[in-house]
C-alpha positions in Angstrom: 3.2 -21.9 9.2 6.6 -21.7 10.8 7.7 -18.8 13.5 10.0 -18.0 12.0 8.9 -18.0 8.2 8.8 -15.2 5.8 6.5 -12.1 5.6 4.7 -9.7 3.2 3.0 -6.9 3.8 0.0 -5.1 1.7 -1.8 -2.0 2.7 -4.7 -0.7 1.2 -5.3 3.7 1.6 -9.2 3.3 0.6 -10.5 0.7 2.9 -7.5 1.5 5.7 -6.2 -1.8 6.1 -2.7 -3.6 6.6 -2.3 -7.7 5.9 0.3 -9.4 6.9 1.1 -12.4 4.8 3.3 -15.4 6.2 4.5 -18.2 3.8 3.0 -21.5 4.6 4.5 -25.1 3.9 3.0 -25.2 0.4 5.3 -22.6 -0.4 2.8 -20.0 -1.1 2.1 -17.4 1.0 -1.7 -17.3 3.2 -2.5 -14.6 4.7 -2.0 -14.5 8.6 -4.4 -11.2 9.5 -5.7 -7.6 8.1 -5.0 -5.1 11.2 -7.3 -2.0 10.1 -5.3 1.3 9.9 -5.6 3.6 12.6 -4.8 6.9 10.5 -3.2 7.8 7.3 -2.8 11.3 5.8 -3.2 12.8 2.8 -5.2 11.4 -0.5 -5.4 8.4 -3.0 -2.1 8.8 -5.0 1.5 8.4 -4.7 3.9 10.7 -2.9 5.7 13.1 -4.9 7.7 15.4 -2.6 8.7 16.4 1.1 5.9 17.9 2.8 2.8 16.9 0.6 1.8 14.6 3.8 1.0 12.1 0.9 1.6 8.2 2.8 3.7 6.6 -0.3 2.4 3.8 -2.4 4.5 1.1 -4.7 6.8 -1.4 -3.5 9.0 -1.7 -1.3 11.7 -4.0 1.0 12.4 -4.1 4.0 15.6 -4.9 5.5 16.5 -5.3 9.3 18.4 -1.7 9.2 15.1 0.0 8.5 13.5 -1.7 12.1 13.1 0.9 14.6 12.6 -0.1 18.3 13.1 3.4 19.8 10.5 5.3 17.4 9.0 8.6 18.9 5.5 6.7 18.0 6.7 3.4 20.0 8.0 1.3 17.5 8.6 1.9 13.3 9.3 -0.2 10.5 10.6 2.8 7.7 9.2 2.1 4.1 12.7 2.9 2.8 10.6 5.6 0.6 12.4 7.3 -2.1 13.1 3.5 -3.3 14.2 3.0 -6.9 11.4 4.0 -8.3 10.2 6.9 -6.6 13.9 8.3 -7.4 14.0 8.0 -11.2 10.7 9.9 -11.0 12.5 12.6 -8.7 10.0 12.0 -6.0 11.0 13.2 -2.6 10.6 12.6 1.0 12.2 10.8 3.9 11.0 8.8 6.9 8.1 7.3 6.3 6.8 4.8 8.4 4.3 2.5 9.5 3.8 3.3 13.4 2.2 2.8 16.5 0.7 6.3 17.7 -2.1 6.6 15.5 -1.0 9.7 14.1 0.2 10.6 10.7 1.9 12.9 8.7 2.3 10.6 5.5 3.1 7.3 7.2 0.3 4.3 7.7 0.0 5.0 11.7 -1.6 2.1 13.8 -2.3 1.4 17.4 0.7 0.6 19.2 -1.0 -2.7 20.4 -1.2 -3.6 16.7 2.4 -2.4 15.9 3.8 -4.5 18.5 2.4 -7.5 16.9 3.7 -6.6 13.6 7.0 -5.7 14.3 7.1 -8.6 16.1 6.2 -10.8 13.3 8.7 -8.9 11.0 11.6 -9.3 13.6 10.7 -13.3 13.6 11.1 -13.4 10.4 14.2 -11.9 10.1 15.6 -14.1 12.6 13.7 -17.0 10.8 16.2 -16.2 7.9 14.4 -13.5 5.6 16.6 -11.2 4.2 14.3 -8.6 3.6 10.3 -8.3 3.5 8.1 -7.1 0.9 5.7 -4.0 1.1 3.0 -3.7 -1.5 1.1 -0.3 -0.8 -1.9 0.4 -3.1 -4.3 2.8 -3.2 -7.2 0.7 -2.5 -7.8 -3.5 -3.3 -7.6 -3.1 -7.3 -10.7 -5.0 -8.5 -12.4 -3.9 -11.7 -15.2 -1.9 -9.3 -12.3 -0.2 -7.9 -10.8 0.5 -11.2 -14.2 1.5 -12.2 -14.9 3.9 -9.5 -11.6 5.4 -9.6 -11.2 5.5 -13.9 -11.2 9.5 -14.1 -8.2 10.0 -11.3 -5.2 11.7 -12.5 -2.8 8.3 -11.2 -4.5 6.1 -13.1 -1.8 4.8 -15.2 0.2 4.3 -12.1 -2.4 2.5 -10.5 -2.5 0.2 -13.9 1.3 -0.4 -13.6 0.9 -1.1 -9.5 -2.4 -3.6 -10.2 0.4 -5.7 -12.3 1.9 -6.4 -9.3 -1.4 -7.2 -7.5 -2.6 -9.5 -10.0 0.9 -11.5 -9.9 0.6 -12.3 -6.4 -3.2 -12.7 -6.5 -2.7 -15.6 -8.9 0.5 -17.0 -7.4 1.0 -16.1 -3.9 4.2 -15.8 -4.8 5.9 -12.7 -4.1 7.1 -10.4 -7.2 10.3 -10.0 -8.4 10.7 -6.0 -8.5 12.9 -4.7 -11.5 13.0 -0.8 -12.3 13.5 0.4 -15.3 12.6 3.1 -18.0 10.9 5.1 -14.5 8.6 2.1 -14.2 8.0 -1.2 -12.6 8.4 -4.2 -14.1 7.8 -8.1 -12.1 8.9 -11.1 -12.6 11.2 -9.9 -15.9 14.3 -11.8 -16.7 17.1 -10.7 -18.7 20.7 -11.1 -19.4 20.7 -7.3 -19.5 20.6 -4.7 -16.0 17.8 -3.2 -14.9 18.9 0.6 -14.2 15.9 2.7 -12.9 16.3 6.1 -15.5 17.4 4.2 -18.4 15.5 1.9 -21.3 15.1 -1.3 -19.8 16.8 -4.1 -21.5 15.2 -7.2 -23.7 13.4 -9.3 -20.7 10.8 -11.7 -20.8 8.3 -13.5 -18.2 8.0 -17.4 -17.2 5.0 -18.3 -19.7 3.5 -20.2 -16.9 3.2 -16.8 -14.7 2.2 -14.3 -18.0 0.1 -16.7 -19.2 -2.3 -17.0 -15.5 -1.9 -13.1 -15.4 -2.7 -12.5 -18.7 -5.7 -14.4 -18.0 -6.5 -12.2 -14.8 -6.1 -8.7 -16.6 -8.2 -10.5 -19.7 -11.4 -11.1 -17.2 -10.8 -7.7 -15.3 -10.9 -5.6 -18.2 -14.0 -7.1 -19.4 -15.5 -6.5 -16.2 -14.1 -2.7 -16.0 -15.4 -2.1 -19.0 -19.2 -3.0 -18.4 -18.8 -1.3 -15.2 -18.0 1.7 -16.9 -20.7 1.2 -19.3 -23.1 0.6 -16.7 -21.8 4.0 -15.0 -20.1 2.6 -11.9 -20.4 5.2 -9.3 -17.3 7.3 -9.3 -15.4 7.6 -6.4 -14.1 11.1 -4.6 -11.0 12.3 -3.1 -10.5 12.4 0.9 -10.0 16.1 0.0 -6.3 15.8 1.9 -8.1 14.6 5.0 -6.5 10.6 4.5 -8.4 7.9 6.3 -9.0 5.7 9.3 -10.8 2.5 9.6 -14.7 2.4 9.9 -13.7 0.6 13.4 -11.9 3.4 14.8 -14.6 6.0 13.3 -17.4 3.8 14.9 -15.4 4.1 18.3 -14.8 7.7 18.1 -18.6 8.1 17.4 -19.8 6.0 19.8 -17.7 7.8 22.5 -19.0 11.5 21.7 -15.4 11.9 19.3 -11.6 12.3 20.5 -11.2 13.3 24.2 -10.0 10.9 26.0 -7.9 7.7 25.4 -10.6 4.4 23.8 -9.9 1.5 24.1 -11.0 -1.1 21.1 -10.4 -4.4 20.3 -7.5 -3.6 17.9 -5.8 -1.2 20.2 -5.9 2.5 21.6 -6.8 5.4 20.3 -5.2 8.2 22.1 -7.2 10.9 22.8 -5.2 13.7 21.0 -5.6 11.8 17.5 -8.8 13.6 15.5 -10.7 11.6 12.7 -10.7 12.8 9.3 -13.1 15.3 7.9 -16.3 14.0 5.8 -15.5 14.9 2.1 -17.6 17.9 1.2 -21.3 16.5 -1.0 -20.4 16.9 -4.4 -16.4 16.6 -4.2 -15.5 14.3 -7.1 -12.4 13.1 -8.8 -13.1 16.6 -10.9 -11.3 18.2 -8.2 -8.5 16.2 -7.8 -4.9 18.3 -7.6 -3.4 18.8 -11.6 -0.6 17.1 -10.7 -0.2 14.0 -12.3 1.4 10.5 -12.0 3.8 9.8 -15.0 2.7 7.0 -17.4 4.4 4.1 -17.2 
């Protein structure tokens, strides 16, 4: 791989983690490293308005204007959340980041060791040439045991509209055309018409040799889910608004009696001010998930 070469970025909520993909001389992108996420607030879900401390999931770019050297948590790449999507859902909110600091209030928070190296890797790319940079942020990696575990949450068709995206760069490393249309994704879609983000979307279709490998995906998944859900695939629970942090940081803070004092880790610092989330209470299941719901695609 090239210095200089393009980026993408995925981050998973569930199992707190942030990869950082760099396109190698096949043309496809490899991925370079997975930096586990120091803190993220709220639950599994998307954001839906200012002050629900929900971090945002969906797609989105990244262009050098959203860069932030002087961030108030050491450095900040802004998500550019409300994108096109999240606005012809009326979805609102501003500023959300990933950031060093290890703190959040609806941003994916990392050690500032760890940001350095990302922005960093971002800022190489855009002087390698990128334009922009892709951010794919999912609720957790969508595999059918995923899908499985998480079949009775209330975002489920928007996590089914997301995992089209997944499964297009899972098969082809390539990363996805984003369109918005009808208040929903679509990837990969070409058209004569325009894509406007509130309105029907036009006649499209998708290169046959990409449908047909993703088609193939989905095919095999759903199979899978569905046994799994026969087989009564344990069902997963809520964080209960209490968000996440990686099992590496939550082993540190255990091993060092819990927050206190500045620890020092492999991937970076945890200050001591920054508090681990909560256990979920025994028995807290997707049954008490918030009514609010995520529009069908």
């Amino acid at each position: 791989m090239e210095k200089g070469s393009p980026i993408l970025v995925r981050i998973f909520k569930e199992e707190s983690e942030l990869e950082v993909w760099k396109l190698d001389n096949t043309g496809r992108f490899a991925l370079l490293r997975t930096y586990p996420i120091c803190r993220w607030s709220g639950d599994l879900g998307p954001k839906f308005q200012q002050g629900d401390r929900q971090a945002p999931e969906g797609f989105y770019s990244i262009t050098p204007g959203l860069m932030n050297p002087n961030s108030s948590a050491y450095l900040a790449i802004n998500t550019g959340f409300p994108n096109a999507y999240d606005q012809a859902n009326g979805r609102t909110g501003q500023f959300l980041m990933i950031h060093g600091d290890c703190s959040s209030a609806g941003c994916y928070a990392m050690t500032d060791e760890q940001i350095a190296e990302i922005y960093a890797l971002a800022r190489e790319a855009f002087f390698g040439g990128q334009r922009s940079f892709q951010i794919q942020a999912y609720p957790f990696r969508m595999t059918p045991l995923n899908m499985a575990r998480h079949r009775n949450f209330p975002h489920m068709a928007f996590w089914r509209m997301l995992k089209r995206g997944y499964d297009l760069f899972e098969v082809t490393r390539q990363e996805p055309k984003v369109d918005v249309c009808d208040r929903h994704y679509v990837f990969d879609a070409q058209s004569s018409g325009k894509f406007s983000p509130a309105e029907q979307c036009p006649a499209y279709s998708v290169p046959q040799e990409i449908a047909s490998v993703v088609h193939n995906k989905e095919r095999r998944d759903e199979a899978e889910f569905a046994q799994l859900v026969i087989r009564g695939a344990t069902v997963g629970t809520t964080t209960g608004g209490q968000g996440g942090m990686n099992a590496t940081y939550l082993a540190a803070l255990k091993a060092n009696g819990g927050p206190g004092s500045d620890i020092h880790t492999a991937s970076g610092t945890i200050p001591s001010y920054v508090r681990p989330p909560a256990e979920p209470s025994p028995g807290f299941s997707t049954a008490s998930v918030s009514s609010v719901t995520s529009p069908a695609p």
